[in-house]
Each structure stands twice: as C-alpha cells, then as structure tokens.
N, C-alpha and C positions, 0 to 999 in steps of 0.2 A: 030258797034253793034255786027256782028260776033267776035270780037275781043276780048269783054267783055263775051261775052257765051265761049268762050274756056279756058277766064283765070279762069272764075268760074269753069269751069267744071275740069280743069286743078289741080285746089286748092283744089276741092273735092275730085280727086284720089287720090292725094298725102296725104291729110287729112285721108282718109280712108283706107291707108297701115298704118300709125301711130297710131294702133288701134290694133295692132296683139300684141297677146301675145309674150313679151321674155323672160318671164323667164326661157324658157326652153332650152335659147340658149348656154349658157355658164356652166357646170358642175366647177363648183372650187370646189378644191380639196387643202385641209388643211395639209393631210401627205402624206408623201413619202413611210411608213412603208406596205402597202398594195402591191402598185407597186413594191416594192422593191423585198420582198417575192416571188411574182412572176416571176420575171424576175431570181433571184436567183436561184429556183429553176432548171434552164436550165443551169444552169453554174455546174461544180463542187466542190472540195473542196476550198472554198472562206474567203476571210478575207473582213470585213465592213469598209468601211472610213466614217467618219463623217462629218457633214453640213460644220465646219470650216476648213475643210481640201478641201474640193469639194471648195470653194467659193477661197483659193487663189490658186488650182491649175488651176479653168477657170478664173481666174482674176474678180469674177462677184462683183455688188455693195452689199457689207450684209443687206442692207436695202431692196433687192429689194426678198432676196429670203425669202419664208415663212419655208421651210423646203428643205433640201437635204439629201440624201441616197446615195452610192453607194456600189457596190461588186467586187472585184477583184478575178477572180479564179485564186488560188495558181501556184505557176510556172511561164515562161514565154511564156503560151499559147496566150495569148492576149485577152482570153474574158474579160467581165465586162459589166455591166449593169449601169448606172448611172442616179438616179431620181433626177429632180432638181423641184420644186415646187414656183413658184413665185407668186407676190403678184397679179401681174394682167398678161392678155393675151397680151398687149405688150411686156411688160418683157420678158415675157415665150420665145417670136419670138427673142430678143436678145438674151437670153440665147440659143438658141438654135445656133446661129451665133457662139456664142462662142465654143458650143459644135463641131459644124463643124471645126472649126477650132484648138481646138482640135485634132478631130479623124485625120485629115490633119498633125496636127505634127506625130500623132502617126505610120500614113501610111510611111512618110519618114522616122523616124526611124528605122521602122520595115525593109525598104528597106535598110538599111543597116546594120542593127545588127541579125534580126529574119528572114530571109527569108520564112522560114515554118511559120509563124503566118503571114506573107504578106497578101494572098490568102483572110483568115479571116477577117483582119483589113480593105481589102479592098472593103468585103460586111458591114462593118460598118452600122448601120441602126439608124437614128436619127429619131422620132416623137416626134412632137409637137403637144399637144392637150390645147385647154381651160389656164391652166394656167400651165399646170406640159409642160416639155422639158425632153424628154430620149432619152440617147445613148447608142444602146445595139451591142455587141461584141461575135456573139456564133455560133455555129455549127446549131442552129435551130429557124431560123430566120422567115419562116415561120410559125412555133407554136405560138411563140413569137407574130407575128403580131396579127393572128386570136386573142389571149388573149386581145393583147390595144384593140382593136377592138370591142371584147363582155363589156370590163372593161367599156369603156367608153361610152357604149350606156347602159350602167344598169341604 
C-alpha cells in the first residue's frame, strides 16, 4: 500500500513540473546582422565574409546553419568576431566545437608565424547561446561579454 502512495505521489510531482511555462526558454534568433554589428564595432578597420565562406572554412553542414556573418580586422592583428546562427540549439553546441577548433588552429599558427597577435588569440572567447555560436578575437573582451550578455536577456 506505502508503495502505491509514493508511486502516486511520485507521478504527481513529475506531472506537475511539466506544466511550467517554456517558452521563454530558448530566444532563436534568425540573423546574424545584429550580432555581427556589435561585435564589429570593437574591431577596427574590417572587411565582411559571408555565410558561404564561414560554412567551408569551419567545415559546418549548409543545412544546418540559418545564417552566418563574420569580420575580419584589416592586417594581421588577429581580431575578428564570427556569428554563426543555426537551426537549432544542438547545432549551435557542434558549431561551436567546431569554432574551438578553429580558434586552436589559429593559436598554433599564430605560434609560429605572429607571435604579437599570440597573447590575443590566446584569450580567444567562444559563446554559445540558444541557437547563435560566436567566436570573438579583441582587445575588449570584457565589453564585448557584458553586450552578449544584455543582447540575450532583452
């Protein structure tokens, strides 16, 4: 009899957390153009690469991204910001593997061709939120945070 009152009562909590609101758990986010501006702004003078160029330099599926942006500052400083926008928050977490892996080529390189962008490359800053992955490359990394930060609780 104890046994039946725990599985009831058991089924009733569990029942009664699947009752919470989620919509308000996941923000998706359709462009990259918002983020991208942002992050730009912290870089200086920069050239744009587009979704097709971002998608085979991280090797990612074209099916799985909804939109990509990045910025390169001019020179061989080594900043850059790069927004990737995927279809879901899966994705977003491989995509963001791949971004690491990435920024890891970039650190070894840097060790042997840039030594002054080293330093930089090696505060590399990767966030993952919801469905967007960015990997941002700057001198002001903490501004930079606090911004994802307000961006994605608006």
């Amino acid at each position: 009899m104890f046994r039946r009152i725990m599985i009831s009562f058991i089924t009733v909590v569990m029942l009664a957390g699947c009752g919470q609101d989620t919509a308000s758990v996941a923000k998706a986010i359709e462009s990259a153009d918002d983020l991208e501006q942002m992050l730009a702004s912290h870089l200086g003078s920069s050239t744009e690469e587009t979704a097709n160029v971002l998608i085979s330099l991280l090797h990612l599926n074209p099916d799985s991204v909804v939109d990509a942006k990045a910025v390169f500052e001019e020179g061989d400083t080594g900043r850059m910001a790069i927004v990737i926008v995927s279809k879901d928050n899966d994705t977003a977490l491989e995509t963001s593997d791949q971004l690491n892996y990435y920024l890891t080529t970039l650190k070894n390189s840097a060790a042997q061709y840039n030594p002054d962008a080293l330093k930089l490359i090696n505060d590399g800053y990767i966030y993952t939120k919801d469905n967007v992955s960015i990997l941002v490359i700057s001198d002001d990394l903490s501004a930079i945070k606090s911004e994802l930060a307000n961006y994605f609780t608006k």
